[in-house]
mmCIF file of the C-alpha atoms, coordinates in Angstrom:
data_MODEL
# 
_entry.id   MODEL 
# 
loop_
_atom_site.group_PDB 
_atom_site.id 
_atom_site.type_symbol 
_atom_site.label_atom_id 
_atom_site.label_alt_id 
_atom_site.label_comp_id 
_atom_site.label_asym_id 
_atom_site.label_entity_id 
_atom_site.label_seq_id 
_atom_site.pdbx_PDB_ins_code 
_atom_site.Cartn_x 
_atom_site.Cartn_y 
_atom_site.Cartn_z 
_atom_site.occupancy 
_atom_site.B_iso_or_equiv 
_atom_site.pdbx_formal_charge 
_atom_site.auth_seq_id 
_atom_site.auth_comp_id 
_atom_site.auth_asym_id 
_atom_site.auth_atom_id 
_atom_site.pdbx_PDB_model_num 
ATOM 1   C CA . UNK A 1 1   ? 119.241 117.468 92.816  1.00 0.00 ? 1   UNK A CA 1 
ATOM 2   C CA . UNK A 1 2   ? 118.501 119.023 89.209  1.00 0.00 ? 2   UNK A CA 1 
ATOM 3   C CA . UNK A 1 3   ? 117.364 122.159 88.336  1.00 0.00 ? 3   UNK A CA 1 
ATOM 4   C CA . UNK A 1 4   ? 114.847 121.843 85.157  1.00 0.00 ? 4   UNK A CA 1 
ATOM 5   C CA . UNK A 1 5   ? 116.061 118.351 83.889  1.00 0.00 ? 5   UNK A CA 1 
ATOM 6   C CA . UNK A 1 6   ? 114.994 114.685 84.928  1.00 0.00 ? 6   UNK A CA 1 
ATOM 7   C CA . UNK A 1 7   ? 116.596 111.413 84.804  1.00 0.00 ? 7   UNK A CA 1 
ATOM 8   C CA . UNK A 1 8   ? 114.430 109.437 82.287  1.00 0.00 ? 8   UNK A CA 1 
ATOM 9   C CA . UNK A 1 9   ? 112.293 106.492 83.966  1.00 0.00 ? 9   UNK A CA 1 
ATOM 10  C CA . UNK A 1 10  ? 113.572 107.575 87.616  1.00 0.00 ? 10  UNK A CA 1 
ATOM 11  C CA . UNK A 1 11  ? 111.230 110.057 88.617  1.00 0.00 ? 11  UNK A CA 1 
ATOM 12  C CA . UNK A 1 12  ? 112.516 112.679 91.815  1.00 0.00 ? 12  UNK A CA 1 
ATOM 13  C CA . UNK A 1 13  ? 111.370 112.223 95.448  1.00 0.00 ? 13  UNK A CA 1 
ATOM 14  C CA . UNK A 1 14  ? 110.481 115.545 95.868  1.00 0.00 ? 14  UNK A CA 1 
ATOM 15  C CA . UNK A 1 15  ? 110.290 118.370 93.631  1.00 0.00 ? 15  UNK A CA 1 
ATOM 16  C CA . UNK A 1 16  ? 109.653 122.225 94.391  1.00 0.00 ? 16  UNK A CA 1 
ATOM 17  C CA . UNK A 1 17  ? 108.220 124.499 91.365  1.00 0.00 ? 17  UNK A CA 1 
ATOM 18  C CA . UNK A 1 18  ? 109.486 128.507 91.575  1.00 0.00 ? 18  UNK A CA 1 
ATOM 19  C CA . UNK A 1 19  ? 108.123 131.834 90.047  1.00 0.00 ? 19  UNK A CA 1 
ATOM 20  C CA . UNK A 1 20  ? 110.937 132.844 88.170  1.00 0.00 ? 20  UNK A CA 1 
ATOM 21  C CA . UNK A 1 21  ? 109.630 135.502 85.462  1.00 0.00 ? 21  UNK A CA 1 
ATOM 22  C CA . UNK A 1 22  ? 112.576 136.618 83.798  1.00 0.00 ? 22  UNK A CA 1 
ATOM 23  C CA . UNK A 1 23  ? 112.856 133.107 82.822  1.00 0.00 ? 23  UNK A CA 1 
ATOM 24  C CA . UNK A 1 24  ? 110.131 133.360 80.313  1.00 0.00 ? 24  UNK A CA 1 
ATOM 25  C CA . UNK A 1 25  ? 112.664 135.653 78.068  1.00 0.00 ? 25  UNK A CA 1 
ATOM 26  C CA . UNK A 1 26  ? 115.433 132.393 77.542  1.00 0.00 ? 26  UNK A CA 1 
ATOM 27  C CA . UNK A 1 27  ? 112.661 130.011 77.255  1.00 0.00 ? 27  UNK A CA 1 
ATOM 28  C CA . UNK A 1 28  ? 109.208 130.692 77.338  1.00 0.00 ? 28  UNK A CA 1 
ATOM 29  C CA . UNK A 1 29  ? 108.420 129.613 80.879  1.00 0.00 ? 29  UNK A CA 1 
ATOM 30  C CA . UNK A 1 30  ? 108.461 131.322 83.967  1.00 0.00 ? 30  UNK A CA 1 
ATOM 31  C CA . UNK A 1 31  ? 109.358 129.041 86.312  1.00 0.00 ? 31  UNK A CA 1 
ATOM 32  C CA . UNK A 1 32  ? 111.955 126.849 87.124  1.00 0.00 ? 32  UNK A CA 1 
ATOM 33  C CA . UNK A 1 33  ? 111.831 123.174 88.658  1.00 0.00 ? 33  UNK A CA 1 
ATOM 34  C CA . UNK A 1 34  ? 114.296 121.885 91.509  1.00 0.00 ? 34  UNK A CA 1 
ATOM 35  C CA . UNK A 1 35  ? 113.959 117.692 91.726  1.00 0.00 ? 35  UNK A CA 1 
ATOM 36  C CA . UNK A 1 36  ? 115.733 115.740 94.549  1.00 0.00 ? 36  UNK A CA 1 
ATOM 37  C CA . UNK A 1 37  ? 116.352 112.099 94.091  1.00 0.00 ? 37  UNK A CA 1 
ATOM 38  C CA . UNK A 1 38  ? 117.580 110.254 97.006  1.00 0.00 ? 38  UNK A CA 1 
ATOM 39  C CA . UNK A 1 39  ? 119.593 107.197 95.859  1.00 0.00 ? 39  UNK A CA 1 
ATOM 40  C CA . UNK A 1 40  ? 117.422 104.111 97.597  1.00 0.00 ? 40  UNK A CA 1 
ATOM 41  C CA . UNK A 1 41  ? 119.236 100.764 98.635  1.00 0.00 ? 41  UNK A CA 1 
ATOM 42  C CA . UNK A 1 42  ? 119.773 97.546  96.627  1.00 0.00 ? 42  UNK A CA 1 
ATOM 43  C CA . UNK A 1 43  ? 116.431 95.353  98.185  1.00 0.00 ? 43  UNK A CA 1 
ATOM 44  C CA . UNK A 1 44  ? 115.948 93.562  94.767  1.00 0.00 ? 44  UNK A CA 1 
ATOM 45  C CA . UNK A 1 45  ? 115.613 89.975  95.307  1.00 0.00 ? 45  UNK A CA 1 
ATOM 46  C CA . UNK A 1 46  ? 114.705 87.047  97.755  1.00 0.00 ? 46  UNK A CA 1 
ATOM 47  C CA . UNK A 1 47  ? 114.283 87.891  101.705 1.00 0.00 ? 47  UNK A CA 1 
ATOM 48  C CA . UNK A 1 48  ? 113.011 85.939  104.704 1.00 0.00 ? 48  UNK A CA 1 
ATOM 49  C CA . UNK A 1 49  ? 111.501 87.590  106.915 1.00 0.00 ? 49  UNK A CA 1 
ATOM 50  C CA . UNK A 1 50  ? 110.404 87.474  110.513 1.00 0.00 ? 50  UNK A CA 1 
ATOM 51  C CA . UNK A 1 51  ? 107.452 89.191  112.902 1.00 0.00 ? 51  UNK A CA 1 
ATOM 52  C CA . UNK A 1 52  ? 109.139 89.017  116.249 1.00 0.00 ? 52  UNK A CA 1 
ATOM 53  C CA . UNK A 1 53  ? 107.023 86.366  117.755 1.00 0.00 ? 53  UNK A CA 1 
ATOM 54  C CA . UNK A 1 54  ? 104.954 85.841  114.481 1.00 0.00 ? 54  UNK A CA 1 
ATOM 55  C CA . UNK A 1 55  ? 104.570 84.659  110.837 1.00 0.00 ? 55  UNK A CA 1 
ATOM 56  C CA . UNK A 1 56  ? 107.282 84.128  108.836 1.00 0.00 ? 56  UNK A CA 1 
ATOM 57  C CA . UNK A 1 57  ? 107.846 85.197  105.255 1.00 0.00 ? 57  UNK A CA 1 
ATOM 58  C CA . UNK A 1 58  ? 109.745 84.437  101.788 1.00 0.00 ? 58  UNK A CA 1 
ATOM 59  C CA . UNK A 1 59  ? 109.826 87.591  99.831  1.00 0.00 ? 59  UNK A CA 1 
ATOM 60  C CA . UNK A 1 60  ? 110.630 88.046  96.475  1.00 0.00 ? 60  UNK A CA 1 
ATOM 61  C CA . UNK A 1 61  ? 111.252 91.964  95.863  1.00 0.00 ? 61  UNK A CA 1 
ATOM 62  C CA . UNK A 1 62  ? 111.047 93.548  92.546  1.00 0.00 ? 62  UNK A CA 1 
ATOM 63  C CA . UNK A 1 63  ? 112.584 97.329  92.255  1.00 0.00 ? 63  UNK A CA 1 
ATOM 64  C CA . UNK A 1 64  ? 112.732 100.020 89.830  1.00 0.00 ? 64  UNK A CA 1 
ATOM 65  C CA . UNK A 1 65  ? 115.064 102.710 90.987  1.00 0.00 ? 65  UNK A CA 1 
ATOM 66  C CA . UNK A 1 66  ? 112.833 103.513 94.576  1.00 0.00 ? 66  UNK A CA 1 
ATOM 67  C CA . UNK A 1 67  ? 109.534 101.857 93.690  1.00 0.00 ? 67  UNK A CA 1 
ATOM 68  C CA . UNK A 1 68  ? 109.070 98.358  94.665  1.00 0.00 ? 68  UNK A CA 1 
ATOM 69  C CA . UNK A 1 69  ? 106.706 95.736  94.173  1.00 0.00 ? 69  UNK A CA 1 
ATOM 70  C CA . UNK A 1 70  ? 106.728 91.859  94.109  1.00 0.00 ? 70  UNK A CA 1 
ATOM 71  C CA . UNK A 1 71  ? 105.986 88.835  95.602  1.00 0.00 ? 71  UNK A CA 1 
ATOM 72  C CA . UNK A 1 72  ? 105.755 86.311  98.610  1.00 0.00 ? 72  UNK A CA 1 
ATOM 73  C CA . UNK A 1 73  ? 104.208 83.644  100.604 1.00 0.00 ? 73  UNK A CA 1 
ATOM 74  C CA . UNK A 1 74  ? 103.915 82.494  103.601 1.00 0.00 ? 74  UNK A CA 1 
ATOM 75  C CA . UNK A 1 75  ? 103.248 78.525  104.968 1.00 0.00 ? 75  UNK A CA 1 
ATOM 76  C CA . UNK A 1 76  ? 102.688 78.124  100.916 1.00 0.00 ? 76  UNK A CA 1 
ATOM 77  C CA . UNK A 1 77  ? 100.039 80.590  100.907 1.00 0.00 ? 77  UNK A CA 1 
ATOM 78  C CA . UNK A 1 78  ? 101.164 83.479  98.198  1.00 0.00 ? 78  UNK A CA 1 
ATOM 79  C CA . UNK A 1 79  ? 100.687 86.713  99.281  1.00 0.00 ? 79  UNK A CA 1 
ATOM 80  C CA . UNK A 1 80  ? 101.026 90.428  97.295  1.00 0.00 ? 80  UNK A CA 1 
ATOM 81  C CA . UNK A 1 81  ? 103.536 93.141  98.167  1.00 0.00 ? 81  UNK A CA 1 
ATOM 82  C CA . UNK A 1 82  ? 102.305 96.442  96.924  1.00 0.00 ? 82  UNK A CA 1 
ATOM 83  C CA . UNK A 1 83  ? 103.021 100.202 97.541  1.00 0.00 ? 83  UNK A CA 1 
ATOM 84  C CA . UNK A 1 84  ? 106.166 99.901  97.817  1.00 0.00 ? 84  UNK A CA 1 
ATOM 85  C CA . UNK A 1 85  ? 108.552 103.042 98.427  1.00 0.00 ? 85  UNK A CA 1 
ATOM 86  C CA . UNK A 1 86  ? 112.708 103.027 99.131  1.00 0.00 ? 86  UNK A CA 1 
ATOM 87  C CA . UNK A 1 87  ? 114.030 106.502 100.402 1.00 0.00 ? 87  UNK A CA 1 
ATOM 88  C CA . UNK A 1 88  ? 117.672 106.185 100.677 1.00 0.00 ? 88  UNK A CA 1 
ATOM 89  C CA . UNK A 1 89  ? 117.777 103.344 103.333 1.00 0.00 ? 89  UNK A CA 1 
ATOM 90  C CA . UNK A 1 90  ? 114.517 103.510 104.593 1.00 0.00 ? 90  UNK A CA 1 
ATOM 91  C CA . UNK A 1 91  ? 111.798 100.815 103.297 1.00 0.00 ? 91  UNK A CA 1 
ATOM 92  C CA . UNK A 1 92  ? 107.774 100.791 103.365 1.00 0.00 ? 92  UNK A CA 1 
ATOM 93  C CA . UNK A 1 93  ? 105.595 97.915  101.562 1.00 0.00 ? 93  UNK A CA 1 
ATOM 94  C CA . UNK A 1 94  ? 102.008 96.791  101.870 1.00 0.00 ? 94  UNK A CA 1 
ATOM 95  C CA . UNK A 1 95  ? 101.746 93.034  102.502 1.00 0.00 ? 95  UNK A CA 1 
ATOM 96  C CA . UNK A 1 96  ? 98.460  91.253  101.816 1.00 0.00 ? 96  UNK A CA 1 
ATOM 97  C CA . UNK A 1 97  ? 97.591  88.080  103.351 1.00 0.00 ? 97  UNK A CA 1 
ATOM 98  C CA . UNK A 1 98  ? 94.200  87.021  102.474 1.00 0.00 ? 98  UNK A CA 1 
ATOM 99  C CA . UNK A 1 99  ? 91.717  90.200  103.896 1.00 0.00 ? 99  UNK A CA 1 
ATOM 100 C CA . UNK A 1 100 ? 94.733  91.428  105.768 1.00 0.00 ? 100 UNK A CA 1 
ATOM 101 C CA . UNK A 1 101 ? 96.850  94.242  104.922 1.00 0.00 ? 101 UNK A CA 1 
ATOM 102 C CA . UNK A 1 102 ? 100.260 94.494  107.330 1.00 0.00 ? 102 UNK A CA 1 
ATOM 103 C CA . UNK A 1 103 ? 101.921 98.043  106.503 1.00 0.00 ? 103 UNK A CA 1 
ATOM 104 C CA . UNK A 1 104 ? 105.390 97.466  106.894 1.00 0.00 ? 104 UNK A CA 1 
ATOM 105 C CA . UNK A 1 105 ? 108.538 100.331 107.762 1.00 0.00 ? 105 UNK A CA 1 
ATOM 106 C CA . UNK A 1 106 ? 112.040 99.794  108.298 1.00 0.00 ? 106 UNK A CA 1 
ATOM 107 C CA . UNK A 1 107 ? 115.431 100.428 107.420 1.00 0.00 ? 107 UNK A CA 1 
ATOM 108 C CA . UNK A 1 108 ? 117.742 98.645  104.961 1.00 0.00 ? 108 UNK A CA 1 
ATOM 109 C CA . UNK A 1 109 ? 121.531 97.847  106.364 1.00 0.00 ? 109 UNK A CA 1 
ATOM 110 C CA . UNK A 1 110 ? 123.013 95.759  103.223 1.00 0.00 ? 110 UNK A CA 1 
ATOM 111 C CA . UNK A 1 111 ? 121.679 92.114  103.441 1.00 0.00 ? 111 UNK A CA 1 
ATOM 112 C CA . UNK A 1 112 ? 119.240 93.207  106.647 1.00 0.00 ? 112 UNK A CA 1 
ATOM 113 C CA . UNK A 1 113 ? 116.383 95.073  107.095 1.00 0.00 ? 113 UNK A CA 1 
ATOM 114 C CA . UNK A 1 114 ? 114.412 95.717  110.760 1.00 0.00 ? 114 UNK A CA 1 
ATOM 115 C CA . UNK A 1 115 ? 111.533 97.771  111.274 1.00 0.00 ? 115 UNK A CA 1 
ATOM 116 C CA . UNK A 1 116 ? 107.783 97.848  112.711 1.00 0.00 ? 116 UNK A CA 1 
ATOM 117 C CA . UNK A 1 117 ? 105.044 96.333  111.172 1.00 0.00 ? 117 UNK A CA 1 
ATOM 118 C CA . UNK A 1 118 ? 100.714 97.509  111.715 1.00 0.00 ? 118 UNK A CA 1 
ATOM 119 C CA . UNK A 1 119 ? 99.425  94.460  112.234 1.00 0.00 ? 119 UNK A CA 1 
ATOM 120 C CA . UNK A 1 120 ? 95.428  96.246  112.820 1.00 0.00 ? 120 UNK A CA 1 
ATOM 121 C CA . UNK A 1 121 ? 93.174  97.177  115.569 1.00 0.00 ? 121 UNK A CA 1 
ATOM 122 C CA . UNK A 1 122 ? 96.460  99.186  116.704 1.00 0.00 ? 122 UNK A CA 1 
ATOM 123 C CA . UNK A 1 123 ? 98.713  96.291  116.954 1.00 0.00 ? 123 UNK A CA 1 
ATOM 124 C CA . UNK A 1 124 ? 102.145 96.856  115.410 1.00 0.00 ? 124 UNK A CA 1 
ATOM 125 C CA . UNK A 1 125 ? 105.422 94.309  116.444 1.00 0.00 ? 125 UNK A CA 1 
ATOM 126 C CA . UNK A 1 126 ? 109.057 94.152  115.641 1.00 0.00 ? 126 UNK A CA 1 
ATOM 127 C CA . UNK A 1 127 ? 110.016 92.765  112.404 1.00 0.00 ? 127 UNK A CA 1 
ATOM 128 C CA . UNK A 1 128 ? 113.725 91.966  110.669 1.00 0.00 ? 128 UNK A CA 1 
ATOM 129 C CA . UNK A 1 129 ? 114.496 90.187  107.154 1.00 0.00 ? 129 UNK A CA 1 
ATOM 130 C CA . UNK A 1 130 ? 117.824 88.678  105.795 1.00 0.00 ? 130 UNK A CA 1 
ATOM 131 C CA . UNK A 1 131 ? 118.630 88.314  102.352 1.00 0.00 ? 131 UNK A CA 1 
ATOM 132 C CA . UNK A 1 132 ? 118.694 84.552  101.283 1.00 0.00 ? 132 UNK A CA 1 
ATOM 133 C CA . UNK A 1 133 ? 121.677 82.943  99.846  1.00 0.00 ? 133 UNK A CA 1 
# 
C-alpha cells in the first residue's frame, strides 16, 4: 500500500480516493489517494498445459509486473492469450483458438498452476499447467 505515491510502470490493484480538505493547505489538493499492489507470481515463460480430458497446450507467457499477455499453440495451430491479470497467486487469461474464446482461472503454486476453464454454452472443465524445462 501507498498513500499518494505510485511505483512507476506498475500500476496498483486497487486504489481508494478520500475527501481530505485540510489537505488542500500543504498541497493544493484535497484529497488523498491509498493504492494497494498485490505482489503477483513469477508465470513468465513456457507452460504446457492440460484440459482434463481435452486439448493440450504450449504456452509462452509474457508478464509485466501483474499484466500478462503472450503466446501459444496447440496441435501447431497458434493461438492468442489476451487479458491477462495475476493477483498475488491467482491467474486469469483469455485463450483464442480460432472463433473460440476459453476464459481461463486458476491459481499459481511455483512451477504449477490448476484451475477451471469456460469452455461455452456453460461448459467449464478442470485444467492444470507445468512449467517446461
Amino acid at each position: 500500500m501507498s498513500h499518494d505515491y505510485n511505483f512507476d510502470e506498475w500500476q496498483p490493484d486497487d486504489y481508494i480516493v478520500l475527501d481530505v480538505p485540510e489537505k488542500e493547505k500543504i498541497n493544493g489538493v484535497p484529497k488523498a489517494t491509498i493504492n494497494l499492489w498485490i505482489v503477483p507470481a513469477k508465470v513468465s515463460g513456457l507452460w504446457q498445459l492440460q484440459v482434463e480430458g481435452g486439448s493440450e497446450y504450449d504456452l509462452n507467457l509474457k508478464q509485466a509486473y501483474q499484466v500478462l499477455n503472450g503466446a501459444g499453440s496447440a496441435n501447431g495451430k497458434p493461438l492468442k492469450i489476451s487479458s491477462g491479470r495475476m493477483r498475488g497467486e491467482e491467474i486469469n487469461f483469455t485463450l483464442t483458438e480460432g472463433s473460440a474464446r476459453r476464459q481461463f482461472r486458476g491459481t499459481v503454486a511455483g512451477d504449477a498452476m490448476q484451475g477451471t476453464v469456460e469452455l461455452g454454452g456453460g461448459k467449464t472443465a478442470r485444467w492444470s499447467a507445468k512449467r517446461a524445462s
